[in-house]
VOGU-3710 file (C-alpha; in Angstrom, 3 decimals, decimal comma):
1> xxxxxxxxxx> -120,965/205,209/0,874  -120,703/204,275/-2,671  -120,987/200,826/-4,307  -118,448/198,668/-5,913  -118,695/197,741/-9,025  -118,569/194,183/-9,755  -115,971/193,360/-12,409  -118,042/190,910/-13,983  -121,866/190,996/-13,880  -123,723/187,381/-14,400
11> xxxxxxxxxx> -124,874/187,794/-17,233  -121,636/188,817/-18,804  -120,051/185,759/-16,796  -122,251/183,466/-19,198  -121,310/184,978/-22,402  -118,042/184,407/-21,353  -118,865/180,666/-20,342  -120,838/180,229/-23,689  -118,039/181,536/-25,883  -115,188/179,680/-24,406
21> xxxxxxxxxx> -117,022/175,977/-24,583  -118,318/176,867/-27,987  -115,381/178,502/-29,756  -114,187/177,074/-32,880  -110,999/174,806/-32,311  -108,051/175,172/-33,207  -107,268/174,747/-36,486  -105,632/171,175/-36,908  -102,139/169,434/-38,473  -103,656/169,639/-42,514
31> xxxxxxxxxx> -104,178/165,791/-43,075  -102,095/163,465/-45,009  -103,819/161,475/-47,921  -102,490/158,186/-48,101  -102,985/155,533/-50,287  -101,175/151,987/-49,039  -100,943/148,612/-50,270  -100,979/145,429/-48,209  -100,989/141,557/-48,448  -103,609/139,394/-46,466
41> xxxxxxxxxx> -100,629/138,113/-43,914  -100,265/137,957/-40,028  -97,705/140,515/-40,082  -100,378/143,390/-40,758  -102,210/142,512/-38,047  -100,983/145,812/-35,978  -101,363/147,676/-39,366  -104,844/146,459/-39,551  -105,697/147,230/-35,625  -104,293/150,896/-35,768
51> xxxxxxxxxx> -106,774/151,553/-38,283  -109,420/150,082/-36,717  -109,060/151,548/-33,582  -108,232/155,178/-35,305  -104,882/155,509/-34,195  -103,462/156,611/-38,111  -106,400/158,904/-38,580  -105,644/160,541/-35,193  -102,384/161,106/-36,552  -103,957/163,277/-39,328
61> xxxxxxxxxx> -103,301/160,707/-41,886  -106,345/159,767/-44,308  -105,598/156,385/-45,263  -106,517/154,227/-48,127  -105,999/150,680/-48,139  -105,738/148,532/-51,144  -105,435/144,581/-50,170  -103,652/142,619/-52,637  -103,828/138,477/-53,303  -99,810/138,494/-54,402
71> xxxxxxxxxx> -96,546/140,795/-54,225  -96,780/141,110/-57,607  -100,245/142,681/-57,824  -98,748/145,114/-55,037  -95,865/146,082/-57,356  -97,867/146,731/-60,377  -100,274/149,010/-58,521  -97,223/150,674/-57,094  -95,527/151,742/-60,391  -98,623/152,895/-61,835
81> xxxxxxxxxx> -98,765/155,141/-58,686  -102,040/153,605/-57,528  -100,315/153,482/-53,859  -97,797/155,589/-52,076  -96,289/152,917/-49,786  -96,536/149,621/-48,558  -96,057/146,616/-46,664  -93,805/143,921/-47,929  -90,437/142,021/-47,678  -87,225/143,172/-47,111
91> xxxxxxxxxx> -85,776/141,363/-50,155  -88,732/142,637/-52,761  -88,210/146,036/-51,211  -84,292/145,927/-52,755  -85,269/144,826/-56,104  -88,112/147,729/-56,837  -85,034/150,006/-55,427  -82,647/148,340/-57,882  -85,128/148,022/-60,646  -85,460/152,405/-60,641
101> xxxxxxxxxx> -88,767/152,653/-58,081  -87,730/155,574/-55,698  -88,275/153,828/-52,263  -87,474/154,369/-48,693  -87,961/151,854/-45,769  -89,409/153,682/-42,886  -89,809/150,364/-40,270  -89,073/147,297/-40,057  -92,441/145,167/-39,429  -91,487/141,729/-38,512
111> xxxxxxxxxx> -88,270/140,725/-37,503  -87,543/136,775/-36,226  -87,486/136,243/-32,847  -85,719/132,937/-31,032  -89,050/132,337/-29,483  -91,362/132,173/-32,404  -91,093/131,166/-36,268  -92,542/132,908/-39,023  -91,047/130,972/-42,127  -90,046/126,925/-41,806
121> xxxxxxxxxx> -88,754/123,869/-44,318  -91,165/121,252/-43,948  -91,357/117,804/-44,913  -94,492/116,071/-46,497  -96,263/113,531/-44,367  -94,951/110,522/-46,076  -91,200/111,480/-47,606  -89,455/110,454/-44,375  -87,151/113,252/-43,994  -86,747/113,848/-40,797
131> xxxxxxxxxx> -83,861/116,568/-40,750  -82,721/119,686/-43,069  -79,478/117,498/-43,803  -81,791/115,830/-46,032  -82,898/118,438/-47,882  -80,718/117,635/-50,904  -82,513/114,136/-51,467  -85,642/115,742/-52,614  -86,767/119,164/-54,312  -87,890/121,846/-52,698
141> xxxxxxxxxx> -91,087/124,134/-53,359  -90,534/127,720/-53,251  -91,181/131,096/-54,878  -87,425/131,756/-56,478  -86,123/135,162/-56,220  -88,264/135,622/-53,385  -87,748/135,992/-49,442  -88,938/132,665/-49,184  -85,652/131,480/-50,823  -83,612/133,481/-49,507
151> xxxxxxxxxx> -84,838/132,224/-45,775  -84,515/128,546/-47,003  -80,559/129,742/-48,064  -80,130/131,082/-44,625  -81,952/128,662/-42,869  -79,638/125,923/-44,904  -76,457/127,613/-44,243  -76,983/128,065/-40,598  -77,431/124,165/-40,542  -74,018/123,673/-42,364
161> xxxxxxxxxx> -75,650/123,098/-45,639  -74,684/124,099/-48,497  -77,643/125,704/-50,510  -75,972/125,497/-53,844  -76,454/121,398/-53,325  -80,138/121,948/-53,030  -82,803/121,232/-56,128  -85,460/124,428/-55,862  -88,825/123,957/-57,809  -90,683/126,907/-58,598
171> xxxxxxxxxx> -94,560/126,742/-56,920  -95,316/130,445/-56,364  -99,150/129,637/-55,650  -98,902/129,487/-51,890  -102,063/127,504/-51,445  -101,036/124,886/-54,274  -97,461/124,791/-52,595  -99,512/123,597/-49,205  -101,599/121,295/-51,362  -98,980/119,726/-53,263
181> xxxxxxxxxx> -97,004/118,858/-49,619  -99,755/117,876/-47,988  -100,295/115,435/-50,596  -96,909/114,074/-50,607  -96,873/115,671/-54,608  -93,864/117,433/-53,641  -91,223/116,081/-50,748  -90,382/119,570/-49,083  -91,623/123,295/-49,187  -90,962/126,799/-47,484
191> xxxxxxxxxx> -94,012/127,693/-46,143  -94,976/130,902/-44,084  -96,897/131,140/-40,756  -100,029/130,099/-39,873  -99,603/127,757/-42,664  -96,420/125,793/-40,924  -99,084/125,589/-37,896  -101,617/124,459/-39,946  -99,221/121,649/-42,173  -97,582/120,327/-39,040
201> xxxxxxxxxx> -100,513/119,554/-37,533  -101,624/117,176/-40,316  -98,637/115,274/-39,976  -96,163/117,461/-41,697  -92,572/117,942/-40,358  -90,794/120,863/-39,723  -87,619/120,328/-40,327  -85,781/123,997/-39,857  -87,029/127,736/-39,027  -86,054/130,797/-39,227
211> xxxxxxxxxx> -85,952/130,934/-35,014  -82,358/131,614/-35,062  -81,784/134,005/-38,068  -81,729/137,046/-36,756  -83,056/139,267/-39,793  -85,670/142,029/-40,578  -88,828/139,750/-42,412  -91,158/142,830/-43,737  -90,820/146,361/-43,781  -92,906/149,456/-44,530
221> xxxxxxxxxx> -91,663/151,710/-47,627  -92,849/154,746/-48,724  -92,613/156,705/-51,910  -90,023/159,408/-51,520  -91,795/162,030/-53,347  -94,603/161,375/-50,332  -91,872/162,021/-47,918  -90,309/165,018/-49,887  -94,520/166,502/-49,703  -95,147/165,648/-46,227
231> xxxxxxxxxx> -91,972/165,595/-44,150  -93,672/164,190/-41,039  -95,761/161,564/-42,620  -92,962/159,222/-41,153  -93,326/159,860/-37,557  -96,929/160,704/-37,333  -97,617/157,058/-39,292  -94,969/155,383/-37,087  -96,437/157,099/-33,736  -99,602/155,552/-34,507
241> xxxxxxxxxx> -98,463/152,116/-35,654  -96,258/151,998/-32,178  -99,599/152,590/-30,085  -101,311/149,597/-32,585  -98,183/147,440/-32,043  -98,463/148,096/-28,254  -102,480/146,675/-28,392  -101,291/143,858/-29,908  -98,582/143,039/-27,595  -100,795/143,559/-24,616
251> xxxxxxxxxx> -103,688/141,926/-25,674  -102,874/139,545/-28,240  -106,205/137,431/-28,000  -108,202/140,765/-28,389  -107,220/140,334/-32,165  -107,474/136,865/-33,348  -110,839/137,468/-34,621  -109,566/140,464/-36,980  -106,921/138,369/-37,796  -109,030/135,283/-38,872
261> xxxxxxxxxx> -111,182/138,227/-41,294  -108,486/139,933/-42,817  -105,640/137,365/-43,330  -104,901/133,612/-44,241  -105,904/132,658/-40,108  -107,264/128,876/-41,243  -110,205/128,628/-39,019  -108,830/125,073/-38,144  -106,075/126,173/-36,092  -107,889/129,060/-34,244
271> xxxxxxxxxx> -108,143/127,907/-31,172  -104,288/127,146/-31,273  -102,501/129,208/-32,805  -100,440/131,931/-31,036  -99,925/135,651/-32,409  -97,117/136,783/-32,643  -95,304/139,038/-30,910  -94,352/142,033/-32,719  -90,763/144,446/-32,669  -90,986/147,782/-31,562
281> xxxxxxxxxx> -90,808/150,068/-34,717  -87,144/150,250/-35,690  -85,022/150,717/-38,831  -83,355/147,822/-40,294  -79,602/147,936/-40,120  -76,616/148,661/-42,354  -75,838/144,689/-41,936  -79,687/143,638/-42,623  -79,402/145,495/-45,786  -75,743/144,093/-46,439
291> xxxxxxxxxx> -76,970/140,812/-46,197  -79,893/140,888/-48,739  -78,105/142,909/-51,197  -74,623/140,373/-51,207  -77,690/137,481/-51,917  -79,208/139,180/-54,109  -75,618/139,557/-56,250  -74,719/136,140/-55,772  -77,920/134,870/-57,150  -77,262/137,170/-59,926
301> xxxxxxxxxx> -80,599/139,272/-59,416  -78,670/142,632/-58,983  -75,817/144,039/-60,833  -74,716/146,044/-58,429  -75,131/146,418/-54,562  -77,902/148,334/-52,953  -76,351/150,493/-50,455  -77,844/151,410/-46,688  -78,393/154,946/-47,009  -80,116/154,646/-50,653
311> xxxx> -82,734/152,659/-48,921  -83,529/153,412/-45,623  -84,903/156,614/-44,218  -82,059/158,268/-42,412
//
């Protein structure tokens, strides 16, 4: 009787087993250089995690990350082309469009949410003003042409007051703004978050926030001639800030100490202060834009409005 052949000998059956686990992979999605600007603020902090944990280079993306002290830094390293998007303001983000910069909003990054502030009107320790009614008795420290103004507008309309019977002083210094209320230099001042926390808590008053606004804070924008070269950069950057946004949300203690590093987290209010919880990636809206661009023509910083679909990514 004759034999069977086997169909595959052992020996064979290993080449095959060696080959297979040690076969070059496939090939994968070609990479995405990008080079992105940021400011040291609480909003990056799911920026800031999905790179640390990986999540933007599993994406393919190769990103480079340029920290700036101010907005303005930011802007001059994006029109020399030193960065091909960014993180920033809603409000900023119409003037580069208006100004010529070809720029297109991806995301919102922050929006306000009825259970946590981000931007407040507070009082100095000693001025006695105890309401936003008030807030024509005294001057108020800002950055002008700035979001920070334009939340103190909003924040002062939604109160029934009218901003055009408010006195603004120009303090763009952050730090010296703080400094100035906490020494009763200056009666009232729009500071940003952690800062409120920290001011508050050395007997300053906040007076309004921006609880009950219901706008788009920060955004990311990208060059469009990045998004004309790499069609997907969008979504593959978005998928990977949605799983860092997600971290956060889940775990929002996990971060405080990366927070503290890489942004204005005074070490004093640590152990107290609560981070915040951030939107699922969306666009802004047609209204959110509206709503900037009409300020930004009354206060005479536009000619012309900035419409929706010249803006954000459709």
């Amino acid at each position: 009787m004759s034999t069977r052949t086997h169909l595959f000998h052992p020996a064979l059956w290993l080449l095959a087993l060696a080959l297979f686990f040690h076969a070059p992979p496939a090939p994968a999605e070609s990479r995405i250089p990008l080079t992105f600007g940021i400011l040291p603020v609480i909003d990056t902090l799911p920026f800031l995690v999905g790179v640390e944990k990986g999540f933007f280079a599993g994406e393919g993306i190769d990103l480079k990350i340029f920290s700036f002290s101010s907005a303005l830094e930011r802007d001059t390293a994006l029109q020399s082309g030193r960065i091909d998007g960014y993180f920033g303001d809603l409000l900023n983000t119409l003037l580069l469009v208006n100004s010529g910069r070809s720029l297109t909003i991806v995301s919102t990054v922050f929006h306000t949410r009825p259970d946590q502030r981000m931007f407040a009107l507070l009082a100095s320790p000693k001025s006695g003003i105890t309401s936003i009614a008030q807030a024509g008795t005294g001057q108020v420290a800002l950055s002008k042409a700035s979001v920070a103004e334009y939340v103190l507008d909003r924040m002062l309309a939604h109160a029934g007051v009218d901003p055009r019977g408010v006195k603004k002083t120009e303090i763009r210094a952050i730090p010296i703004r703080y400094q100035m209320l906490m020494a009763d230099k200056i009666k009232l001042a729009v500071l940003p978050e952690p800062l409120v926390t920290q001011a508050e808590s050395q007997g300053a008053r906040v007076i309004a926030d921006d609880r009950a606004l219901d706008m788009p804070l920060t955004v990311f924008a990208f060059n469009k001639a990045l998004l004309e070269k790499h069609p997907d950069v969008a979504v593959r950057f978005l998928r990977a800030y949605r799983r860092a946004v997600e971290s956060v949300n889940r775990q929002p203690d996990a971060f405080k100490g990366l927070l503290a590093e890489k942004t204005q987290l005074p070490p004093s209010i640590r152990g107290v202060f609560r981070v915040p919880t951030f939107p699922a990636s969306e666009k802004p809206t047609a209204r959110d834009v509206e709503e900037v661009s009409d300020w930004l023509l009354r206060n005479r910083l536009i000619a012309k409005p900035v419409s929706f679909g010249s803006v954000v990514m459709q």
